[in-house]
PAFI-779344 format. One line per 3 residues: their letters; for each residue y, x negated, z of N, C-alpha, C, O. Coordinates in steps of 0.05 Angstrom, whole numbers. Atoms other than C-alpha are relative to their C-alpha. Example, Ala and Ser with C-alpha at 12.3 -4.5 7.8 and 13.67 -1.06 7.14 Angstrom:
# PAFI-779344
as> -24,-18,0,-90,-246,156,24,-18,0,24,-39,13  -24,16,-1,-21,-273,143,22,15,14,44,5,18
This chain:
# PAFI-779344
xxx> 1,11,-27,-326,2641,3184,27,4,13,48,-3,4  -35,-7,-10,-267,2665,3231,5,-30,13,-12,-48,18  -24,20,-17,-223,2616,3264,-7,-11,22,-7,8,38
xxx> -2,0,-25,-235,2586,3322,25,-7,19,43,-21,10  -24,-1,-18,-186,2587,3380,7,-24,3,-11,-41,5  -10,35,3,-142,2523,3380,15,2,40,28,18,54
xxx> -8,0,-34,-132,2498,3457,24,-27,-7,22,-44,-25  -15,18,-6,-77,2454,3469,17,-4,26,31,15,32  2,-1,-17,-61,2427,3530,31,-10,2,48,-12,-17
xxx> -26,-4,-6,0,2417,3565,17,-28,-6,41,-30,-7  -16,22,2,11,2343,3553,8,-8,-33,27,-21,-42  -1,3,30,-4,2349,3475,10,28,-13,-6,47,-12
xxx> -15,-17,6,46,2397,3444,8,-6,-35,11,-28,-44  -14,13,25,71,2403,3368,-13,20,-15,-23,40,-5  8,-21,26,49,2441,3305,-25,-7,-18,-23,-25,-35
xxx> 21,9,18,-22,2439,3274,18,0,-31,39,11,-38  -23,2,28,-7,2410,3198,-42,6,-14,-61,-7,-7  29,-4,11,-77,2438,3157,0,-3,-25,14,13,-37
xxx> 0,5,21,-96,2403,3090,-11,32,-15,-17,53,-3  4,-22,23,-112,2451,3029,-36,6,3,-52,-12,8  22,-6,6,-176,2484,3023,-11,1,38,-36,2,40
xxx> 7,12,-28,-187,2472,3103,-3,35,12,12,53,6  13,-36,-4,-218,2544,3132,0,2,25,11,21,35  6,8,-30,-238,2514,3205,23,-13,15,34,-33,7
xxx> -19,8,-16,-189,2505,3260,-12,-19,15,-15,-8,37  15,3,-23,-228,2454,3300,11,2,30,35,-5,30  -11,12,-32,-213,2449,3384,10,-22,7,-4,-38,19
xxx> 3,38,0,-179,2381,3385,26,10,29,40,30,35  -18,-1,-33,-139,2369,3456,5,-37,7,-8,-56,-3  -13,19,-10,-104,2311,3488,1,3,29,15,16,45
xxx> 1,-6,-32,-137,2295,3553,-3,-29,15,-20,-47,11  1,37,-17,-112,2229,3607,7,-12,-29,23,-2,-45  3,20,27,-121,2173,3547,-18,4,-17,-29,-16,-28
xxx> 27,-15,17,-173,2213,3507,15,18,-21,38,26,-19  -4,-20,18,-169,2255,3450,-31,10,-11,-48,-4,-21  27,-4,-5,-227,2301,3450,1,23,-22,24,33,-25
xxx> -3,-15,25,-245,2351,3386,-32,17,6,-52,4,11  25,-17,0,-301,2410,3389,-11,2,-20,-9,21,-35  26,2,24,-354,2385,3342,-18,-17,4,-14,-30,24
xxx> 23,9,1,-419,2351,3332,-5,-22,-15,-17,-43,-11  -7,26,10,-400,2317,3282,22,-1,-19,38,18,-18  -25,7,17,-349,2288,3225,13,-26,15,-2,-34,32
xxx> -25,23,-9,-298,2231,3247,28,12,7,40,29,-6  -19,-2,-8,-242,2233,3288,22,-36,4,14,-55,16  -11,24,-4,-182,2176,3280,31,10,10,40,32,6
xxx> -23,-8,-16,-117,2175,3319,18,-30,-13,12,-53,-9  -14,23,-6,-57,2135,3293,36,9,3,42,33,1  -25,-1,-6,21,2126,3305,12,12,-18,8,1,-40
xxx> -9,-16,27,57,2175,3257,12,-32,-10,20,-52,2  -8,19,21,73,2129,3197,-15,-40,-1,-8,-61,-12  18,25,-12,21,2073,3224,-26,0,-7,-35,20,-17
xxx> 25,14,4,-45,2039,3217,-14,16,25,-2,23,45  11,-15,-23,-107,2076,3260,-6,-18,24,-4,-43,24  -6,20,-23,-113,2050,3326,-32,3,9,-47,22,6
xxx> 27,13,-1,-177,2014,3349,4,19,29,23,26,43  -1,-14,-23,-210,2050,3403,-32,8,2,-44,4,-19  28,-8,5,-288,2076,3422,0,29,6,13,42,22
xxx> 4,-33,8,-315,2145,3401,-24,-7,14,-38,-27,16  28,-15,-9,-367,2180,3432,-8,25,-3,10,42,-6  2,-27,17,-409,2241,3413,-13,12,17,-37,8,10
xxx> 20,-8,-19,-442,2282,3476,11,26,-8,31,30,-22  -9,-24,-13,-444,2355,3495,16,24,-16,27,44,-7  -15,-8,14,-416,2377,3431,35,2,-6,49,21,-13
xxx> -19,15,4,-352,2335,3426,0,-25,-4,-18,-41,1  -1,24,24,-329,2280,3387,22,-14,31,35,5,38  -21,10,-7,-281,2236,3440,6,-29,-8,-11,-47,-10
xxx> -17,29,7,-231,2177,3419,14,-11,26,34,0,36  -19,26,-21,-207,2125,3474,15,-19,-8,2,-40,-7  -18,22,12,-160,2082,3450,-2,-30,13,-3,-32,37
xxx> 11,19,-21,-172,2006,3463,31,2,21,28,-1,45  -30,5,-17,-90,2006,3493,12,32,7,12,50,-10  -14,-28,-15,-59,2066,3531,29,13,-21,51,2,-26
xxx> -22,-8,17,-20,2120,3484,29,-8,21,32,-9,45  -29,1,-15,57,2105,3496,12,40,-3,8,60,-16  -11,-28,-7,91,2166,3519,27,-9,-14,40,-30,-12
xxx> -34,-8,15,155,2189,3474,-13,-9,-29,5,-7,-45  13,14,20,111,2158,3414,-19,22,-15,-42,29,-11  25,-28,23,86,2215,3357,-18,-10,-18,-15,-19,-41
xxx> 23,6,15,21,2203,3340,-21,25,-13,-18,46,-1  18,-14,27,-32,2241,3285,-12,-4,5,-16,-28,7  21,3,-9,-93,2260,3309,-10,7,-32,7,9,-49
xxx> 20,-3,26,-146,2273,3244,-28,5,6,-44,-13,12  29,-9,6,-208,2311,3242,-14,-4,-21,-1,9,-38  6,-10,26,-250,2306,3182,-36,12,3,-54,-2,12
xxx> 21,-5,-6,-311,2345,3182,-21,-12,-24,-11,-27,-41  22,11,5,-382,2330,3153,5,14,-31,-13,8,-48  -3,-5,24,-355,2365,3089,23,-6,-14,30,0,-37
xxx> -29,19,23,-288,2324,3072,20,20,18,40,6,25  -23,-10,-15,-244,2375,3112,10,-9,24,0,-12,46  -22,11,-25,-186,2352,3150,12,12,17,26,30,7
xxx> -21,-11,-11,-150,2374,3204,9,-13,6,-4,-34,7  -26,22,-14,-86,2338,3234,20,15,14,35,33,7  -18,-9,-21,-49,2348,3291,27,-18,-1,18,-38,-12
xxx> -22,7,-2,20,2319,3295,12,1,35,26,20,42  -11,-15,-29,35,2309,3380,30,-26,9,35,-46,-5  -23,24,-21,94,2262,3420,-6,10,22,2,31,32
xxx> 9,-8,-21,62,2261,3472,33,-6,37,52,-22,43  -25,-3,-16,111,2275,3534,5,-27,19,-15,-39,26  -1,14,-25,144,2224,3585,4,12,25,20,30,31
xxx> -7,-17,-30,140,2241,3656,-7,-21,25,-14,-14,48  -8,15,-16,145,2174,3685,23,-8,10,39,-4,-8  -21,14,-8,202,2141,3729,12,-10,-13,-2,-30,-19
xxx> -28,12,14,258,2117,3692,-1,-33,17,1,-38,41  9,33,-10,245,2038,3701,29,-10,15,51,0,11  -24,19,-10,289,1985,3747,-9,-24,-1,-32,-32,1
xxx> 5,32,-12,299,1915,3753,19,-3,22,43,1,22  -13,-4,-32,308,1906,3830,-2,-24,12,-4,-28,36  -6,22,-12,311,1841,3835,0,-23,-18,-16,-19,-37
xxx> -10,15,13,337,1777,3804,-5,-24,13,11,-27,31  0,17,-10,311,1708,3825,8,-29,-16,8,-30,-41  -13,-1,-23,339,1657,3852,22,30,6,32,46,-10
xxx> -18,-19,-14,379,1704,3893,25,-10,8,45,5,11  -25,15,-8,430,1656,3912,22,9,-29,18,22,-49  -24,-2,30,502,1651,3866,-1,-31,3,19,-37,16
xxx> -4,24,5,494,1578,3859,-28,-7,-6,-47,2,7  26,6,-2,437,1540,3824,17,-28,-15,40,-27,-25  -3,26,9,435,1459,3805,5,-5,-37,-15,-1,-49
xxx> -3,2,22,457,1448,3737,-25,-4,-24,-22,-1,-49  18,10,3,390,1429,3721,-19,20,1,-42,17,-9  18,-23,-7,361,1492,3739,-26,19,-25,-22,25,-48
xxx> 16,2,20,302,1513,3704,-13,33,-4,-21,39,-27  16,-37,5,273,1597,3708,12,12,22,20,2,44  -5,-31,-7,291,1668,3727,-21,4,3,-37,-7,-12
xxx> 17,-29,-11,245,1718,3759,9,22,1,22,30,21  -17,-27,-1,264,1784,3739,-27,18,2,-48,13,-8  16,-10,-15,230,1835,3775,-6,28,-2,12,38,12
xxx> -11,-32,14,220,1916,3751,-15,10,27,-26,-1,46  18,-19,-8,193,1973,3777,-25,11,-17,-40,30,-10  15,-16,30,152,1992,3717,-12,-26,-14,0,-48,-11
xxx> 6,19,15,108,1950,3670,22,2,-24,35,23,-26  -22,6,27,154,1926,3603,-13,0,-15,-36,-9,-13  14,5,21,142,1935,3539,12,-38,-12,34,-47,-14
xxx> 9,26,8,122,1860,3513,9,-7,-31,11,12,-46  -2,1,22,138,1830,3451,33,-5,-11,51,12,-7  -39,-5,2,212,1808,3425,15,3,14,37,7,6
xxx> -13,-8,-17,234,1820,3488,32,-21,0,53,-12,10  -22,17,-9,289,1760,3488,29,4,-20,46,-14,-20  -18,-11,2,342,1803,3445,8,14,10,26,29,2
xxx> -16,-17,-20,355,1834,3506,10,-16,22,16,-8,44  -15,12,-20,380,1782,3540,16,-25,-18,13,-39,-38  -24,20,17,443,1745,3531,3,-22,28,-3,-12,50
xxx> -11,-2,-24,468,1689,3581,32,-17,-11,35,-28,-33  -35,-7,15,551,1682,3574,7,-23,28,1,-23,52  -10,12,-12,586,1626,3591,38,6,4,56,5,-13
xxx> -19,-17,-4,643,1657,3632,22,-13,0,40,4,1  -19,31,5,694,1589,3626,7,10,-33,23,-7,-40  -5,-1,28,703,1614,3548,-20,26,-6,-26,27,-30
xxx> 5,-31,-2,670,1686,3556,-16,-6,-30,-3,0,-49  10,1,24,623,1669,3498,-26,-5,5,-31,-24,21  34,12,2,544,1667,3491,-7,-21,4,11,-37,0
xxx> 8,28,2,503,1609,3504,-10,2,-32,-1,22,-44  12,3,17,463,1591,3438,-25,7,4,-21,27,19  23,5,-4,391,1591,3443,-10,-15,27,-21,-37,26
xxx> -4,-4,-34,389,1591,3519,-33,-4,10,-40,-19,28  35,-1,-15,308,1602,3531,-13,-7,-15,-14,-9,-39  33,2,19,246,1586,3520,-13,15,-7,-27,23,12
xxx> 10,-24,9,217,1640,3478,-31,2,1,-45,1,-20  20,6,-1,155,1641,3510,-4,27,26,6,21,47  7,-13,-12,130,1709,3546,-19,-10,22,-43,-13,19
xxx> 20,3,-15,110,1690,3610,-2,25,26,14,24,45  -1,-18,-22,89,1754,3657,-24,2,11,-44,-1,-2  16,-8,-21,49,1770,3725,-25,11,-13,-24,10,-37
xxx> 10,-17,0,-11,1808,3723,1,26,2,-18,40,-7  -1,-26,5,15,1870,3733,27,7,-11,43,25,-4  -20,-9,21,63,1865,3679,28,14,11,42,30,-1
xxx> -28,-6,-13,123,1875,3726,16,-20,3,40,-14,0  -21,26,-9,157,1810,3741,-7,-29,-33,-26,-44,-38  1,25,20,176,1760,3677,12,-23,15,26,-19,34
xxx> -8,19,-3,188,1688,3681,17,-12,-26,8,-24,-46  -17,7,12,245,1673,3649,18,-28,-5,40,-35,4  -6,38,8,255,1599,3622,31,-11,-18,35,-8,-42
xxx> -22,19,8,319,1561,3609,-9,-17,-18,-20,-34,-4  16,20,11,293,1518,3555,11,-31,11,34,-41,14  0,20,-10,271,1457,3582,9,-28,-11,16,-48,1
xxx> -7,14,31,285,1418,3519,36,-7,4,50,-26,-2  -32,8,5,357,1424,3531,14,-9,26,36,-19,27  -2,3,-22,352,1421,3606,-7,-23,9,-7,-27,34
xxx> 19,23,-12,317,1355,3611,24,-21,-15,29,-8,-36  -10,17,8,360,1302,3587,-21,-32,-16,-44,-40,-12  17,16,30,346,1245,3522,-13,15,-5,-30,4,-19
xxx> 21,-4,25,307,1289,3494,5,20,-28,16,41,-20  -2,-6,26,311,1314,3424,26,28,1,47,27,-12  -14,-24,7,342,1389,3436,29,-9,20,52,-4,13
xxx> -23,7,-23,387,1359,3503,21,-17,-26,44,-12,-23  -15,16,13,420,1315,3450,6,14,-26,29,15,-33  -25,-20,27,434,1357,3385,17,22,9,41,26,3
xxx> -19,-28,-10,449,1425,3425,20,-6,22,42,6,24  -15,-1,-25,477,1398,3491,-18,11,14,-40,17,3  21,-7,-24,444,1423,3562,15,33,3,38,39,1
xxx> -3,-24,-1,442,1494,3570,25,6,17,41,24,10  -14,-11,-10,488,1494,3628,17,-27,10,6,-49,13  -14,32,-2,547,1441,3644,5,2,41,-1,22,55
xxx> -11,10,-17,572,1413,3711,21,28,16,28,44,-2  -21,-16,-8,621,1462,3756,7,29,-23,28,34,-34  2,-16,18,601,1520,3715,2,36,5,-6,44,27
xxx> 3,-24,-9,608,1595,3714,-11,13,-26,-5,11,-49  24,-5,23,548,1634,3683,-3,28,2,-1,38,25  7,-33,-14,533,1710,3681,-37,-2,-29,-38,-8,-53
xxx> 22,-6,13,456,1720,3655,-1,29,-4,0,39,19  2,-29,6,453,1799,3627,-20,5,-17,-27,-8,-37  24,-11,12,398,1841,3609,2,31,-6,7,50,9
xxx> -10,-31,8,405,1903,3567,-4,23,10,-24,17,23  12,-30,-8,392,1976,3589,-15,11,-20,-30,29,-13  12,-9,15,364,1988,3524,-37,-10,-10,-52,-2,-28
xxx> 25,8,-6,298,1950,3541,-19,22,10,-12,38,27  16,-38,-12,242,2010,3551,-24,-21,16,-26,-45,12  21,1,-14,182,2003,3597,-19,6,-18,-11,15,-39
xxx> 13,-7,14,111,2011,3570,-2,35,-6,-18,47,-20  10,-25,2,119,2081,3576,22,13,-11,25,37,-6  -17,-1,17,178,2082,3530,21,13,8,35,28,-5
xxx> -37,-5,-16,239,2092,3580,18,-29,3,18,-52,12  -30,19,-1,299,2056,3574,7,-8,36,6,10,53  -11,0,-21,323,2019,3638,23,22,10,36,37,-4
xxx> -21,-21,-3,367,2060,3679,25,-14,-2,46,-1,-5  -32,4,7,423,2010,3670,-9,-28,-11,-32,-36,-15  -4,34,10,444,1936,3645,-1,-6,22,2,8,42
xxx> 4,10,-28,431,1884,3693,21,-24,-4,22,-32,-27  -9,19,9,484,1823,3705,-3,-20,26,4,-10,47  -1,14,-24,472,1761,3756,22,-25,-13,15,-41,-30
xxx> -11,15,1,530,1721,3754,3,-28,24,11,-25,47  -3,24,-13,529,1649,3781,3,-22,-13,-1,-28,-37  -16,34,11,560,1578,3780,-19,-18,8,-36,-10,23
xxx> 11,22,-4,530,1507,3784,13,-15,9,37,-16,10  -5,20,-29,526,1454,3834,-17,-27,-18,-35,-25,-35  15,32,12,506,1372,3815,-31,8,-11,-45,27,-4
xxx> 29,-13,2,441,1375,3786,-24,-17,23,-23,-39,34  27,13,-33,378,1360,3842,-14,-14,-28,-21,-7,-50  30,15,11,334,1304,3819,-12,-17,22,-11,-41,21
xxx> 14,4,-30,298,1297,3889,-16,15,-1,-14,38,-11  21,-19,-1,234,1317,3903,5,10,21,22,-1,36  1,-12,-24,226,1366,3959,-15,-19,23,-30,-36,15
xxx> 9,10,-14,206,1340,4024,-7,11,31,7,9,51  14,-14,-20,165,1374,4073,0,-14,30,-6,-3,51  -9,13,-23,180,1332,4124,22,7,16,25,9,40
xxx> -27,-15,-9,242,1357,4132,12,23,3,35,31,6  -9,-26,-10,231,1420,4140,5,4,23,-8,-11,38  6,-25,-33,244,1463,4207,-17,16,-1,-16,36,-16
xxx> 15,-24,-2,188,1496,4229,9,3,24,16,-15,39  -5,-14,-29,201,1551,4289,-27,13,6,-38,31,-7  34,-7,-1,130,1556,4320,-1,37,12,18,42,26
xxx> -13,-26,-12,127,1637,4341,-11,-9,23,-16,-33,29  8,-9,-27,102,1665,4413,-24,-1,1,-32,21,-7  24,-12,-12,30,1659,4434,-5,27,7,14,37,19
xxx> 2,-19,5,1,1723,4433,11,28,-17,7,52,-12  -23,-18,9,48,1758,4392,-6,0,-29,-23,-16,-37  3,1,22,51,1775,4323,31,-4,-15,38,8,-36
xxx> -21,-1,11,126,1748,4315,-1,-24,-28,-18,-42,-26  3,15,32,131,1709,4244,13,-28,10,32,-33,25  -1,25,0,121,1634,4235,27,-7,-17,31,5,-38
xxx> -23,-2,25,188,1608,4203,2,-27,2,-1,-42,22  -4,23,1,203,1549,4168,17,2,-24,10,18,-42  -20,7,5,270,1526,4136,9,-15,-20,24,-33,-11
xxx> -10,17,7,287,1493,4084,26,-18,-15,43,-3,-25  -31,4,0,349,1445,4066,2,11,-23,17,24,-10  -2,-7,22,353,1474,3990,-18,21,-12,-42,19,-11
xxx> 17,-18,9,329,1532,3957,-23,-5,-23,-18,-15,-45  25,2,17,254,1535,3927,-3,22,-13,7,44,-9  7,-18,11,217,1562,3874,-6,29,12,-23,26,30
xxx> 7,-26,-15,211,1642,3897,-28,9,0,-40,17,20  29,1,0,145,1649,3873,-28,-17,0,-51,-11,-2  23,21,-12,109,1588,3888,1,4,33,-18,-3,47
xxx> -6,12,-25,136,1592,3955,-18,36,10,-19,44,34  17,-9,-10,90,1651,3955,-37,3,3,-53,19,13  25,10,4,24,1617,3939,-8,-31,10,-30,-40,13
xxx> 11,20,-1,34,1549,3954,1,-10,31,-3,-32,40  -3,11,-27,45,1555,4026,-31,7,20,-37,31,18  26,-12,-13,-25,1564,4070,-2,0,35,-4,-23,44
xxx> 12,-2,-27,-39,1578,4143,-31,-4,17,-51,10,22  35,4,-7,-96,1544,4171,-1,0,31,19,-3,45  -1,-2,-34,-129,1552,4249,-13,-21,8,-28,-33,-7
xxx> 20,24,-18,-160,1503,4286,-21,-2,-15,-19,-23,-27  21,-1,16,-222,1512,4250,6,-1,-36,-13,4,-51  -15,3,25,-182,1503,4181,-14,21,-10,-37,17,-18
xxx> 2,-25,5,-190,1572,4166,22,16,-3,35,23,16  -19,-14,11,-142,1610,4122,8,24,21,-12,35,31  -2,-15,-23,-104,1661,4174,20,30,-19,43,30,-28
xxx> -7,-17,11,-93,1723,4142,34,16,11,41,25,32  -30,-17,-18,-14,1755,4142,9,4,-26,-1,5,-48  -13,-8,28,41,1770,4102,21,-24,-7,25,-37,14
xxx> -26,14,16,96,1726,4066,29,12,6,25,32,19  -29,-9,4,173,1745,4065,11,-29,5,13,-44,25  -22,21,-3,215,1693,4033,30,11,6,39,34,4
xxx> -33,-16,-6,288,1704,4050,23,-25,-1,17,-45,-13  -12,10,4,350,1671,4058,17,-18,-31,27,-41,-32  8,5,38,356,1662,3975,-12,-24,4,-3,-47,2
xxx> 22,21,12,298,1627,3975,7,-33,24,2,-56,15  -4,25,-23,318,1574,4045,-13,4,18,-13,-13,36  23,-1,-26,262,1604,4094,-15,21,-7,-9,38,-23
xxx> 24,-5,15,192,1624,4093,-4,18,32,2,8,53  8,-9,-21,169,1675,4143,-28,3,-6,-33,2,-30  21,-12,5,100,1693,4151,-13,6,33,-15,-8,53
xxx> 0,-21,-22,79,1749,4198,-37,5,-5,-48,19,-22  33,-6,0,-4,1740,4217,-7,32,7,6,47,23  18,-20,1,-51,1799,4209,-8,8,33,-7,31,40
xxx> 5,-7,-30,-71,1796,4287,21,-27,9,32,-44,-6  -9,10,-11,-41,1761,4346,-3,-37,-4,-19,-50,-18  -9,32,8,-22,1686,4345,-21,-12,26,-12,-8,48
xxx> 11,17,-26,-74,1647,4397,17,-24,3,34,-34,-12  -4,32,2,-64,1583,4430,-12,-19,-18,-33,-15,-30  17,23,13,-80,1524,4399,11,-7,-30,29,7,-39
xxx> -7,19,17,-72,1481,4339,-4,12,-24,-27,19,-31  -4,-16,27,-44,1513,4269,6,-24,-12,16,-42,1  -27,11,16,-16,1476,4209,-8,2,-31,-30,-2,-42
xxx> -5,-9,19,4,1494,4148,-2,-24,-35,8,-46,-43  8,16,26,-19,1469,4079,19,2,-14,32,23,-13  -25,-8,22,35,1458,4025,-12,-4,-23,-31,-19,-17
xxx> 12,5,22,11,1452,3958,20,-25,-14,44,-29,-11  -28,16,15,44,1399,3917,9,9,-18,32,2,-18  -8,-20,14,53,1445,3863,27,2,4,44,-8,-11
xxx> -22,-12,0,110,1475,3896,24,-18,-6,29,-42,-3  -25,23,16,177,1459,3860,29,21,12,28,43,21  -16,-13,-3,248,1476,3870,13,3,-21,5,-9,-40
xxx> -9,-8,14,297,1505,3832,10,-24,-29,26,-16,-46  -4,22,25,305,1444,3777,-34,-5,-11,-41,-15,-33  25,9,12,230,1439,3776,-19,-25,6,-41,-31,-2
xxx> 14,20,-14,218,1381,3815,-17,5,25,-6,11,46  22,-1,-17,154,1384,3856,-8,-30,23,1,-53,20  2,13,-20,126,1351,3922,-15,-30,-23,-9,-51,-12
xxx> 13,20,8,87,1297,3871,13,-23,-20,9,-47,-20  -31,3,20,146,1287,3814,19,12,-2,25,33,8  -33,-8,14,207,1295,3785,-5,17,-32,-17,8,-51
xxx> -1,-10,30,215,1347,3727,10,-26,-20,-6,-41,-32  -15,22,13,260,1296,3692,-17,-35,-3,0,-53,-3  13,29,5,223,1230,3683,1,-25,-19,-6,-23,-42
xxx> -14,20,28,246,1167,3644,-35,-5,-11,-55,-16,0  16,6,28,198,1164,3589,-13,-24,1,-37,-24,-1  2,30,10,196,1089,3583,-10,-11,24,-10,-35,27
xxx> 8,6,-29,166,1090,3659,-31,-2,-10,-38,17,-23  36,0,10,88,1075,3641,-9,15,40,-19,37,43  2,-15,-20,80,1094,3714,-8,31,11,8,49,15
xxx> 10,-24,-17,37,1149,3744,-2,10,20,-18,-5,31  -6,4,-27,47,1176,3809,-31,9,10,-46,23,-2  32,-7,-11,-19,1181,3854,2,19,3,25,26,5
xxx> 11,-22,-1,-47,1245,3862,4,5,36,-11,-9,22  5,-1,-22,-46,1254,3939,-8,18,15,-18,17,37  19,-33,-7,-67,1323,3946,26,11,18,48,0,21
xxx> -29,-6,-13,-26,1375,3995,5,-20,19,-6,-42,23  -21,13,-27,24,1357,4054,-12,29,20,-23,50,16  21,-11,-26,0,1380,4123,34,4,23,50,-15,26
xxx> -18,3,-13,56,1405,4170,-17,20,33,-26,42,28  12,-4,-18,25,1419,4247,18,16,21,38,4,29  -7,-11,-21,46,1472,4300,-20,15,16,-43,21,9
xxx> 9,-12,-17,30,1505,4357,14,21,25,29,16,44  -11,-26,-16,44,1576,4388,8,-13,29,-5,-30,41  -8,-8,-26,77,1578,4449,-5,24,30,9,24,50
């Protein structure tokens, strides 16, 4: 039986490796997230050179065998494809499959301010690229710059990321941040009084698609008293816009809020309490809320829902206090959102 012609396509590159006795070349190719083989039948398994096979669903039409992997091959990652036909013969491909994505960033660092409350409780770090998951918190150090030396055990080792696997939440452990309680009293509080802090994050962190950041990242900032006040919507400034116009509603507030509550927990309702479709832009590190409606602004009676949810940078929300004496049997009522009322001009 001659040979048949081996196709290989441009993303799967490398050197067929052919067990002993093996006569048949099959067609095997590397196509999108597929790996597809010209036969009818036998088994096809795909795994990570020097790895376990990777779960995935086969299908058999049209005279091909194809493998989908349940998770997307990583690019820069050499994996072993395996034929075996209906008579014990193997073939095996050997590919690394290529990278030819963007070289990842992290383009933004929240808070944004250089000052946060001693008390201060999460980071928002923000990429361009999804991250690869898993162990990630040996890539971050944060350095107390008063004695240029590491913190200890600084976070909460607890992966918390977005839905589209771009933006982590990055936790100060709360344990040491909260005072009396168990870790605040053997370790001390993550961060002291009149402090200077630099948080750094390695360059050697890869994206899922196994690129290295293009650099180290460092946000250096000091602390201010710690806040144990709830926010108070009352005291915001709102600046009502222009009737007819589509210039952005803005409202003010005296201390910087959470960055990403403050883009869910704020709502725009119309006269008819009817959600008013627009966009968000917080700004000012995190001290005013714009939001720029979808069509023109009518007359008449707006006002804006707040969630109580929303917390500021220590974690204290419109309903409680992060911090709470323990020994308080005290529950605070529920009262649902805060209602703040304007009207275009």
């Amino acid at each position: 039986m001659g040979n048949l012609r081996i196709y290989i396509s441009l993303l799967w590159t490398g050197v067929a490796l052919f067990s002993s006795g093996c006569v048949v070349k099959p067609e095997l190719r590397f196509e999108a997230n597929a790996v597809i083989v010209e036969a009818n039948q036998g088994t096809l398994s795909i795994r990570p050179k020097g790895g376990e096979p990777l779960l995935g669903h086969t299908t058999r039409k049209g005279g091909k065998i194809r493998f989908v992997p349940e998770f997307p091959f990583l690019k820069g990652q050499p994996y072993e494809a395996t034929f075996t036909n209906v008579s014990g013969q193997r073939t095996s491909y050997l590919r690394t499959l290529p990278i030819s994505a963007p070289i990842p960033k992290l383009i933004k660092i929240f808070p944004s301010g250089s000052t946060v409350p001693t008390n201060h409780l999460k980071f928002y770090l923000q990429f361009t690229a999804r991250m690869e998951q898993g162990n990630i918190f040996r890539h971050f150090r944060l350095v107390d710059l008063n004695t240029n030396q590491p913190i200890e055990e600084p976070f909460r080792k607890t992966e918390l990321w977005s839905a589209d696997g771009k933006r982590l939440t990055l936790w100060l452990h709360p344990g040491r941040q909260k005072t009396g309680i168990n870790l605040n009293v053997d370790l001390g509080p993550v961060l002291e009084p009149q402090g200077r802090y630099a948080l750094e994050i390695s360059s050697i962190w890869k994206s899922e698609q196994g690129l290295a950041l293009a650099q180290s990242a460092r946000k250096v900032f000091a602390t201010k008293p710690a806040d144990r006040t709830k926010p108070k919507p009352a005291r915001w400034i709102v600046d009502p816009p222009a009737a007819n116009s589509r210039k952005p509603l803005t409202i003010t507030f005296k201390n910087p809020l959470d960055w990403a509550l403050l883009h869910t927990m704020l709502t725009v309702l119309n006269a008819a309490d009817e959600e008013v479709p627009g966009k968000i832009n917080v700004v000012q590190n995190e001290t005013q809320w714009h939001f720029t409606p979808s069509h023109s602004w009518m007359k008449g009676d707006y006002r804006i829902r707040v969630g109580w949810e929303l917390e500021d940078l220590a974690g204290n929300n419109l309903l409680r206090l992060f911090e709470v004496n323990l020994e308080d049997g005290r529950v605070p009522a529920l009262t649902g959102p805060r209602y703040l009322e304007f009207s275009p001009q």
